[in-house]
Phi, psi and omega in degrees: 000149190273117170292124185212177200197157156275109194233175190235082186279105183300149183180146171265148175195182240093073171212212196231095164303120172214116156004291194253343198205091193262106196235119242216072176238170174106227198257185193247116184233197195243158155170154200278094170252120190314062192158187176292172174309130140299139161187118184252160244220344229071037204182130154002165125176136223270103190293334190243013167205123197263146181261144169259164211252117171291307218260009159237350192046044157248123181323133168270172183052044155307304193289346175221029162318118164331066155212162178235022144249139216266330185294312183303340204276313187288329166292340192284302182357268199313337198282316167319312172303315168322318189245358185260336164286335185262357149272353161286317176287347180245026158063049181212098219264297191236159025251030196278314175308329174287316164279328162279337166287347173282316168334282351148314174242009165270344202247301179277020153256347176292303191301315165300318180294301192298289188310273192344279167339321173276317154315314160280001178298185163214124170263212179312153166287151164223002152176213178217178182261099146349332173273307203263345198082357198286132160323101172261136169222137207296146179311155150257137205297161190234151154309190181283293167352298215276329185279333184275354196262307166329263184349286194318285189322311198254004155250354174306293210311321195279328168311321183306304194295286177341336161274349187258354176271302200295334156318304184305286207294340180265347155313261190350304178298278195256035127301339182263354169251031160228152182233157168244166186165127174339149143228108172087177188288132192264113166328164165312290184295122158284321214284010159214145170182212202236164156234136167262147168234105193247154191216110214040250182233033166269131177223117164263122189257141177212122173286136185249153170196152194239130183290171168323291178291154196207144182303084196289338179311121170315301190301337181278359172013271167323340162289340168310315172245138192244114184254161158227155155296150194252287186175161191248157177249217139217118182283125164244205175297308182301304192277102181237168137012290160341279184275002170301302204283339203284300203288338184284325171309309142337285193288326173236094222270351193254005159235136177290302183210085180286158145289136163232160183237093187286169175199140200237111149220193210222354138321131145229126200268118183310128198269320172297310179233051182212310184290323176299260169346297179303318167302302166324279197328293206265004177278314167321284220302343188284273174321336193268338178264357161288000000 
């Protein structure tokens, strides 16, 4: 049976009150909830049933989850850390580089957030500032919840970024085993045509297009063009780019003269969650700089 207590609890609101089914946005108050500890965050959330993350299998909103152990917390950490180095060892960039980079910033605006919030509290007067006039009042004490979410936050952030430089740094790295390049004379309009993507003597095509509304974050860049797949060739003598670009010309008679990119890399690359992304990544900034 489920243990519960009267506990005093932090939480944001301008919301919609249910018991059981709390949808949790604003500013920060206090309030006596008759069940477990809580502690809501700015954002939806479901006290009693935590989702877990397909692709790391780490709980979101792990870190200010309705629990006050900080040893389970550091173990979900690590074990998340864990599964995120061993897809960085198999060259498999997204979507993990992206979720540790949300970690990573989601953790430091909970600390920012968290601070603000202490600040406007005021606990007892205890004098004033001789330079400013200013009012001094003792901090107010915070609970336990709130002191293990502290704890987290300063054993997280360092662990995150770190993992998050070394992401940032192996993106770099094999970028540097890929090339991009025009095939054939390129139109004025960029913004849709095809990409090859060859990988030995496999060439795959994906028609591309760059929407209107566009990602202003750098890392997210690569969210900028939107591909889809078409079909693969095996490049010979016969078969080159060219003529790769020759036959799309045929077959979709309503582009005359698409833009294409052929892309090249001497690596092999998970194509879904690396190869792909990466191929985005340098046909923007290729396009975007034209």
């Amino acid at each position: 049976m489920e243990q519960r207590s009267n506990v005093v609890v932090g939480e944001y609101f301008n919301m919609v009150d249910s018991i059981d089914n709390w949808t949790v946005k604003g500013a920060f108050r206090h309030r006596m909830e008759l069940g477990s500890a809580t502690l809501f965050l700015n954002k939806s959330f479901q006290p009693y049933h935590m989702v877990i993350d397909i692709n790391t299998g780490i709980p979101q909103g792990w870190a200010y989850a309705p629990s006050i152990d900080l040893e389970l917390k550091q173990y979900t950490l690590l074990g998340y850390l864990q599964r995120i180095q061993g897809r960085f060892d198999e060259y498999k960039l997204y979507p993990h580089l992206e979720h540790i980079q949300a970690q990573v910033a989601e953790l430091r605006q909970l600390r920012n957030d968290k601070r603000a919030w202490a600040d406007r509290l005021h606990g007892e007067l205890t004098g004033f500032d001789p330079s400013t006039g200013a009012l001094i009042h003792e901090r107010p004490l915070q609970g336990e919840l709130l002191r293990v979410i502290d704890e987290v936050i300063a054993f997280a952030v360092p662990g995150l970024s770190r993992m998050e430089s070394q992401g940032i740094g192996l993106r770099e790295e094999l970028v540097q085993h890929m090339s991009l390049a025009p095939v054939g004379i390129q139109p004025l309009h960029l913004a849709e045509g095809w990409l090859l993507m060859r990988t030995g003597d496999e060439a795959r095509v994906y028609g591309y297009s760059i929407p209107f509304l566009r990602e202003r974050n750098e890392d997210l860049r690569h969210h900028n063009i939107v591909t889809r797949y078409v079909t693969s060739h095996s490049l010979g003598l016969g078969t080159t780019f060219e003529r790769i670009k020759a036959d799309l010309i045929q077959q979709y008679p309503q582009w005359p003269n698409p833009a294409t990119f052929a892309v090249e890399t001497d690596l092999e690359l998970p194509y879904i969650e690396t190869y792909v992304p990466l191929a985005k990544w340098l046909a923007f900034a290729h396009i975007t700089a034209a």
